[in-house]
C-alpha positions in Angstrom: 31.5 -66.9 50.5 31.7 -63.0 50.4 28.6 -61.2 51.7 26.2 -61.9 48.7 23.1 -62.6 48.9 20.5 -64.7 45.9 17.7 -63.4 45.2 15.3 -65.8 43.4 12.0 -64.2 42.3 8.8 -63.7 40.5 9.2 -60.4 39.1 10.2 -60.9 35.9 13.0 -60.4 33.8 12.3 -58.9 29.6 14.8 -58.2 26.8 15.1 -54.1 26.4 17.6 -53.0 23.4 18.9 -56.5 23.5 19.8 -56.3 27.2 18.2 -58.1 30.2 15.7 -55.4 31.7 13.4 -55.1 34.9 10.9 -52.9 35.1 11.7 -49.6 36.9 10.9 -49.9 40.2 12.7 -53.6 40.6 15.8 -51.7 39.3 15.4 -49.5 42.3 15.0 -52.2 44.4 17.8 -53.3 43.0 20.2 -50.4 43.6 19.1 -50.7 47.4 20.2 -54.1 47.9 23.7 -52.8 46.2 23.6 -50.1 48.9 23.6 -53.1 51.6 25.7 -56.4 50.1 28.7 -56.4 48.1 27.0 -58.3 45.6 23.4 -58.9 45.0 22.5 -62.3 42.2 19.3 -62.3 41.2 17.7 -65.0 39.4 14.3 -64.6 37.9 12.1 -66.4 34.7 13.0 -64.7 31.6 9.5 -63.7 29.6 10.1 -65.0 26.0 9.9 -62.5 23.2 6.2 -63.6 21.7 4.5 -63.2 25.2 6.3 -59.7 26.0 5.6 -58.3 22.4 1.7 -59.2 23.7 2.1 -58.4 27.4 0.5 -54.8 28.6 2.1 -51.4 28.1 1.8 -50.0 31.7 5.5 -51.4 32.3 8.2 -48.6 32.6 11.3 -51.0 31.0 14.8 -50.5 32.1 18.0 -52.3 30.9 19.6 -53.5 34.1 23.3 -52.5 32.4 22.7 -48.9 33.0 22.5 -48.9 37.0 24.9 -47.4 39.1 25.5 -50.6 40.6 25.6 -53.1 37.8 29.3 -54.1 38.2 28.3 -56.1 41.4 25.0 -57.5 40.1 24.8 -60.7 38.6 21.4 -61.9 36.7 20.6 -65.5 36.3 17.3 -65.8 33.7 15.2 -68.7 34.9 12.8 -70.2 32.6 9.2 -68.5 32.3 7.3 -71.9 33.2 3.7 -71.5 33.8 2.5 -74.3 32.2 2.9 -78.0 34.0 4.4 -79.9 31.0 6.9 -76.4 30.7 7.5 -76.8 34.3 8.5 -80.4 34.3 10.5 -80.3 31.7 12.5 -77.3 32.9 12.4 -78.7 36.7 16.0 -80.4 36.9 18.1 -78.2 35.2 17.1 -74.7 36.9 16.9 -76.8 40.3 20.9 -77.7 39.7 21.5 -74.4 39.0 19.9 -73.3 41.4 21.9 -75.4 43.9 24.9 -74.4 42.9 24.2 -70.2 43.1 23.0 -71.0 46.4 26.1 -72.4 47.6 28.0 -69.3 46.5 26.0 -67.1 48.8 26.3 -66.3 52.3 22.8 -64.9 52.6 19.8 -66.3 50.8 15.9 -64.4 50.3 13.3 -66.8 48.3 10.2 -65.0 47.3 7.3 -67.7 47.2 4.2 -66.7 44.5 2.6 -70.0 43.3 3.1 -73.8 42.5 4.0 -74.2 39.0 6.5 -72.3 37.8 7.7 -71.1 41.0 11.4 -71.0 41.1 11.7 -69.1 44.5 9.8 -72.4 46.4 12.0 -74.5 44.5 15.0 -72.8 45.8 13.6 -73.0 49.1 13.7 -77.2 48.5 17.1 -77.1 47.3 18.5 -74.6 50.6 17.0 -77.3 52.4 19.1 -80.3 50.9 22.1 -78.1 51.3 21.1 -77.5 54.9 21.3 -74.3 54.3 19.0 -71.3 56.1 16.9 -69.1 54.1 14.9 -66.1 53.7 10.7 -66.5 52.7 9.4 -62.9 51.4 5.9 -63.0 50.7 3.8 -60.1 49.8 0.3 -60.9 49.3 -1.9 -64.2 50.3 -2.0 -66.0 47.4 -4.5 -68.5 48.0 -6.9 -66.2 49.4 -6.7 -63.8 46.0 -7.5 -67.0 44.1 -10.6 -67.7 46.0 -11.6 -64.4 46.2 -11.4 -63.6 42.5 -11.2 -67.3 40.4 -14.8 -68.1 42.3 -16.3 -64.9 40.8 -19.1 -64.7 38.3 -17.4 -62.0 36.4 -14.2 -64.4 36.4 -15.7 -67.8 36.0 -17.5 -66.1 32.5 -14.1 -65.0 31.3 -11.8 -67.8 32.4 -10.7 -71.1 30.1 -12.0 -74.2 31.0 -8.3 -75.6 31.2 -7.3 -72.7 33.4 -10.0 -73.2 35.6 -9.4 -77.0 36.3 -5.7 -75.9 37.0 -6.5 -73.8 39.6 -9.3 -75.9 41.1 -7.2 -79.4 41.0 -3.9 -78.3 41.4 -2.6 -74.6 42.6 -5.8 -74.2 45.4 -5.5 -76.9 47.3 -2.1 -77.3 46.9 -0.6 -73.8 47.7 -1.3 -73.5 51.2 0.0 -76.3 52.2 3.3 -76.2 50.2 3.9 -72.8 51.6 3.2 -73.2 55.3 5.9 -76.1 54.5 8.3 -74.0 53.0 8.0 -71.0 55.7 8.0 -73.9 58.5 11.8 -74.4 57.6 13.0 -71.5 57.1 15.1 -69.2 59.0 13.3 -65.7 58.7 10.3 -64.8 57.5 9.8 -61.4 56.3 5.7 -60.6 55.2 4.7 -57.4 53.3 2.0 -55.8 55.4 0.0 -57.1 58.3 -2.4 -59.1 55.8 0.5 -61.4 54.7 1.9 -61.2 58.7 -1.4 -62.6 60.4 -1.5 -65.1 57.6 1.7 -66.5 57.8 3.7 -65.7 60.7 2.3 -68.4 63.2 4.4 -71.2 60.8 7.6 -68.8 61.1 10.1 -69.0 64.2 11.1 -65.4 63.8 8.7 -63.5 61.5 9.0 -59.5 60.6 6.2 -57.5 59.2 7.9 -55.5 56.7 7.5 -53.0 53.3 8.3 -53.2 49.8 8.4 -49.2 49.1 9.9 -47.4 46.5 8.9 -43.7 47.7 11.9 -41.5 48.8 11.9 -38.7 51.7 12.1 -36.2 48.8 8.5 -37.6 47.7 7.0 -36.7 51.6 4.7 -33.7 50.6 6.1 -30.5 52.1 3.7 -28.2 54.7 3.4 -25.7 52.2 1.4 -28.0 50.1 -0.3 -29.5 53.2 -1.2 -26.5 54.0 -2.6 -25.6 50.7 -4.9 -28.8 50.9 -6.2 -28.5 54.1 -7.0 -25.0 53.2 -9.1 -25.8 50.0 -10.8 -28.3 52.2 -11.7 -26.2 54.6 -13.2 -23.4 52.0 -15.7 -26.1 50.8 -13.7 -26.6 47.5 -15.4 -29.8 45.6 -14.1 -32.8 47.1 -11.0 -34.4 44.8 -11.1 -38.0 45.2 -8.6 -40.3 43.2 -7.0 -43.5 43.0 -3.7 -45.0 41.3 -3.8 -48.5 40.1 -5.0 -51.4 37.6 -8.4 -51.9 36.2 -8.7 -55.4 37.4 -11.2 -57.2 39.2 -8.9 -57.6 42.3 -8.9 -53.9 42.8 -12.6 -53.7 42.8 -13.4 -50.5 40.0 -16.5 -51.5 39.5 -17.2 -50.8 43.5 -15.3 -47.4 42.9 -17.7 -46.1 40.3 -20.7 -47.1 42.3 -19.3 -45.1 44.8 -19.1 -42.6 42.8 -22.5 -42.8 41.7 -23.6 -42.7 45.1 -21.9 -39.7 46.0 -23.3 -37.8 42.9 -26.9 -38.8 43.7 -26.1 -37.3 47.1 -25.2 -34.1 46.4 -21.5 -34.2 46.9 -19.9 -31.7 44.5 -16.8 -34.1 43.3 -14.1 -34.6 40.9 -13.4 -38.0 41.0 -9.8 -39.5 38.9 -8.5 -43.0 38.2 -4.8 -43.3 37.1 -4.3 -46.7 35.4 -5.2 -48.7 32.9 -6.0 -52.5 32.9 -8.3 -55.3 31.3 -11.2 -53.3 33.0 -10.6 -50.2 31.7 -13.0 -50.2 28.8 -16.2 -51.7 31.2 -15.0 -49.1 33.9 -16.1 -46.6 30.6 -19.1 -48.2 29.9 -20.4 -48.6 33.2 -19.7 -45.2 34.3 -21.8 -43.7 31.1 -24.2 -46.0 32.4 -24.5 -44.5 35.5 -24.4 -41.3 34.1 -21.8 -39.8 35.9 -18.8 -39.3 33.1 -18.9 -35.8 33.9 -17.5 -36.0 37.5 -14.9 -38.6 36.6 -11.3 -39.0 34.3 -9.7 -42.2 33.9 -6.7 -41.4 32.6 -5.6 -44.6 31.6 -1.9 -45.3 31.8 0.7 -42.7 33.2 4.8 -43.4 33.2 5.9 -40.0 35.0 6.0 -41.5 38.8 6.5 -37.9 39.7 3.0 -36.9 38.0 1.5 -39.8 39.8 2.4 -38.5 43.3 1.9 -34.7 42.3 -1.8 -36.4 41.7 -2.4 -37.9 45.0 -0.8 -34.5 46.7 -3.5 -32.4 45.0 -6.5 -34.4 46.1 -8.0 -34.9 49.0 -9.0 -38.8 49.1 -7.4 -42.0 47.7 -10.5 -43.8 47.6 -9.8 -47.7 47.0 -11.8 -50.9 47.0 -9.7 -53.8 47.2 -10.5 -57.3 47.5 -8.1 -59.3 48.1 -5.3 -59.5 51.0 -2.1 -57.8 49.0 0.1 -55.1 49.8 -0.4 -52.6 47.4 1.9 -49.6 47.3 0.0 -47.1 46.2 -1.4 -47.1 49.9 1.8 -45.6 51.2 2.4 -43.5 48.3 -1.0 -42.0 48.9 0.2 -41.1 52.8 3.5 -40.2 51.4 1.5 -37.7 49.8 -1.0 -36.5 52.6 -3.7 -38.1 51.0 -5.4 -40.0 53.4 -7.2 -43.6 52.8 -10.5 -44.2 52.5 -12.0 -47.7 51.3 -12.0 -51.5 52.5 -10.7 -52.4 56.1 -8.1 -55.3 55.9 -5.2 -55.6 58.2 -2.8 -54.2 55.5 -4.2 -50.7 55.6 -5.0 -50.4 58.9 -1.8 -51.2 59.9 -0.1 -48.3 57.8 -2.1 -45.9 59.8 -2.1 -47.9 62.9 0.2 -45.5 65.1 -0.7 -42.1 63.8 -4.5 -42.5 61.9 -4.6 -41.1 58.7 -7.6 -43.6 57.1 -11.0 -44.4 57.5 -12.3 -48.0 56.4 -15.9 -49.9 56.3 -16.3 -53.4 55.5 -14.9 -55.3 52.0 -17.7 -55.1 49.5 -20.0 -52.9 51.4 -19.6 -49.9 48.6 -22.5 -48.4 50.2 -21.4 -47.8 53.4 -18.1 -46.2 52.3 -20.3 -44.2 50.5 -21.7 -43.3 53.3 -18.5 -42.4 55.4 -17.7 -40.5 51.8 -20.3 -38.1 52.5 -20.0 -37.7 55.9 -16.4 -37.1 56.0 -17.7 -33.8 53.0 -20.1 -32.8 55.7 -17.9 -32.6 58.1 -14.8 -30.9 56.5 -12.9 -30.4 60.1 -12.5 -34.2 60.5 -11.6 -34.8 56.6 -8.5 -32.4 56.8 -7.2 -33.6 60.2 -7.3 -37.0 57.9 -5.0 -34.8 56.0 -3.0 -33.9 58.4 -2.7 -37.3 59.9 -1.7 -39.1 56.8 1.3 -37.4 56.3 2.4 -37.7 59.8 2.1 -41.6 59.0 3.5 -41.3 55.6 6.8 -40.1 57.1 7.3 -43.8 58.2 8.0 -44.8 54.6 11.1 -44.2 52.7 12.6 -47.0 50.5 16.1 -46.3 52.1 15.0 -47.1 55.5 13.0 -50.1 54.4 15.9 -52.1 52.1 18.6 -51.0 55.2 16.0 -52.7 57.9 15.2 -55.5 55.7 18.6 -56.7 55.0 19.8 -56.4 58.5 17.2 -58.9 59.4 18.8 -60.9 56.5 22.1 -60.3 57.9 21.0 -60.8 61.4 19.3 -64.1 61.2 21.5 -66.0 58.7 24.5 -66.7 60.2 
C-alpha cells in the first residue's frame, strides 16, 4: 500500500457532459486531499439520471476529469440506495467492493450520515473485519436534526405517511446507537464544529474538533474594506443585515422574517437580504407580504458566483441566522471570513468559531424575539456593533481551506499507522 487514502461518502456523485461530476466545492475538497496523499479514491452513491433531472438547481456541477489533480484520483460510484428494499438488494456487492478498495489503502476516512443507504457506516463494518483502523468524519448530529425537524407541525403536514414510519420505526431509534458503535471502534474521530464534538467525542479515544471550509486567505476581507464598514456604521448608515443559505425549515426563515418584522415595527432603518433558494422560498414570499415588510427585504433566490456571495456578506453589517438544528454550516465562517459578524441562535458550533477572539452575539434557539431584541440594541449602540466588525475578522483569519485539509490529513496520517 502506497499512501492513499478511501474516501467513502455521502456527497454525491451526478453525470455532467457524460462524465462523473461533484458539485464545486467537493471538487475543491478534492484538489486539497491531492495536495496531501499521492492518491485520493473516493467512493460515493451515484444519483440516477431521473432523480437528478428532478433534483434542485442550486448545485454548481463540475466534471471531476477537469481538475488539476485527476490523474491520481480514482472514483468508485456506489449505488444511490435510500430505500430499504434498494438497500438490501445492493448490500453484498458494494460491501465486497468495498472490502476490497479498503485493503488497497494505507489510510481510510468513513463519513457516517444515516442508516439506510449509508455506505460510509458500511465501510466502517467491513475496516472492522479486516482489522483495519479507520477514520469517522461527521459533520452535523443527525439524530438530533431528525427530532428537531421530522416532529414539527410544518413537517408532519408535508411529510408521507411511509416516510414518516421510516423514520419513526427504523432510522430514529436506530441511528444513535449504530453510530456511537461505529465511532467506539474506530481509530480517530474527526467532528465538524463543537456541536458534533460534544456529541460525539466521549465514544472516540482520540477525537479532533475540526472544519470543512472551502474559503481561501485571498477571500479574508482586506482593512480597506473593514474600514469602509466600520465607517458606514459608525455614520448611522441603515443597518445591512443578510444571510446565505437554503429556504428550509432547518435554517429557520420563517424566524428570520419575524425578525425582521420586529425590527421594522421598531424603528430600525434596515435593508435586510436572503441569498438562496429552497422549498421555502415561495412561503418566505408570502409571509413576508404578510407582514408587510417586502420593502425592507430581497430574496434573491439562487446565486452561483461564490465570489458575489462573499462580496455580499463583506458589504453588510450582520449575517443574521436562525438555525435549528446542531450542523456545521459554512456560511458561518464565510460570514467572519468576511468581517461580518454573527448574530442569531447560540449552539456550541457558533460559539466556538468566535470562542478565542468574539466576533458574535447569540440568544437562545427559537427565541426570535429576543434576537430581535439584541438586533436593536446592537443599532442603538453602533460602537459595540462595529467592534463586532472588527472582531469577526480577526476570528475569520482562523479559516483557510489550505490550513484545514493539511491539519486534517495529518491527523489521518498521524493516527493510522
Amino acid at each position: 500500500m502506497k499512501n492513499e487514502i478511501l474516501l467513502v461518502m455521502p456527497v454525491p456523485f451526478q453525470i455532467v457532459g457524460g462524465r462523473l461530476g461533484f458539485d464545486d466545492q467537493t471538487c475543491a475538497g478534492l484538489v486539497r486531499w491531492a495536495e496531501n496523499f499521492e492518491r485520493v479514491i473516493m467512493a460515493c452513491p451515484l444519483i440516477p439520471e431521473h432523480i437528478a433531472a428532478n433534483s434542485e438547481t442550486s448545485i454548481t456541477w463540475q466534471a471531476i476529469a477537469d481538475l488539476p489533480c485527476a490523474d491520481r484520483l480514482e472514483l468508485v460510484p456506489l449505488p444511490y440506495t435510500y430505500k430499504g428494499p434498494d438497500f438490501i438488494k445492493a448490500y453484498r456487492a458494494t460491501s465486497k467492493l468495498l472490502n476490497v478498495k479498503i485493503q488497497e489503502c494505507q489510510y481510510l476516512c468513513f463519513a457516517l450520515s444515516g442508516v439506510i443507504g449509508d455506505w460510509g457506516a458500511i465501510a466502517c463494518l467491513e475496516a472492522l473485519k479486516l482489522k483495519r483502523p479507520y477514520t469517522v468524519w461527521i459533520d452535523r448530529v443527525e439524530y438530533e436534526v431528525i427530532g428537531r425537524t421530522l416532529f414539527t407541525k410544518e413537517s408532519l403536514e408535508k411529510i408521507s405517511l411511509k416516510h414518516l414510519l421510516k423514520n419513526i420505526l427504523i432510522t430514529y431509534p436506530l441511528l444513535k446507537p449504530y453510530q456511537r458503535y461505529l465511532i467506539r471502534h474506530s481509530q480517530l474521530g474527526l467532528f465538524q464544529g463543537q456541536d458534533c464534538y460534544s456529541a460525539y467525542s466521549p465514544f472516540c479515544k482520540n477525537s479532533y474538533c475540526v472544519y470543512d471550509i472551502h474559503t481561501q486567505k485571498s477571500d479574508q476581507i482586506d482593512s480597506s474594506s473593514l474600514n469602509l464598514k466600520v465607517k458606514s456604521i459608525l455614520q448611522g448608515e441603515p443597518l445591512q443585515i443578510c444571510y446565505v443559505g437554503r429556504a428550509a425549515q432547518m435554517k429557520g426563515p420563517f424566524d428570520w422574517l419575524r425578525v425582521i418584522h420586529r425590527l421594522c415595527e421598531a424603528g430600525v432603518n434596515l435593508k435586510a437580504t436572503w441569498v438562496g433558494d429552497g422549498p421555502l422560498l415561495s412561503e418566505m414570499k408570502a409571509l413576508a407580504d404578510e407582514l408587510g415588510i417586502t420593502e425592507h427585504i430581497h430574496l434573491s433566490g439562487f446565486v452561483g458566483d461564490r465570489s458575489q456571495i462573499l462580496e455580499t456578506m463583506r458589504k453588510h453589517h450582520i449575517f443574521l441566522f436562525c438555525h435549528k438544528t446542531p450542523e456545521s454550516p459554512r456560511c458561518l465562517v464565510e460570514s467572519l471570513v468576511s468581517g461580518c459578524p454573527i448574530i442569531g441562535y447560540n449552539s456550541p458550533y457558533s460559539e466556538g468559531l468566535v470562542y478565542q477572539f468574539s466576533g458574535g452575539a447569540f440568544v437562545p434557539i427559537n427565541h426570535w424575539q429576543n434576537l430581535a431584541d439584541l438586533i436593536i440594541e446592537l443599532n442603538s449602540d453602533r460602537e459595540k456593533l462595529s467592534k463586532l466588525v472588527s472582531q469577526s475578522a480577526l476570528s475569520g483569519q482562523e479559516f483557510d481551506e489550505q490550513s484545514v485539509f493539511q491539519k486534517r490529513s495529518n491527523l489521518i496520517k498521524e493516527n493510522l499507522i
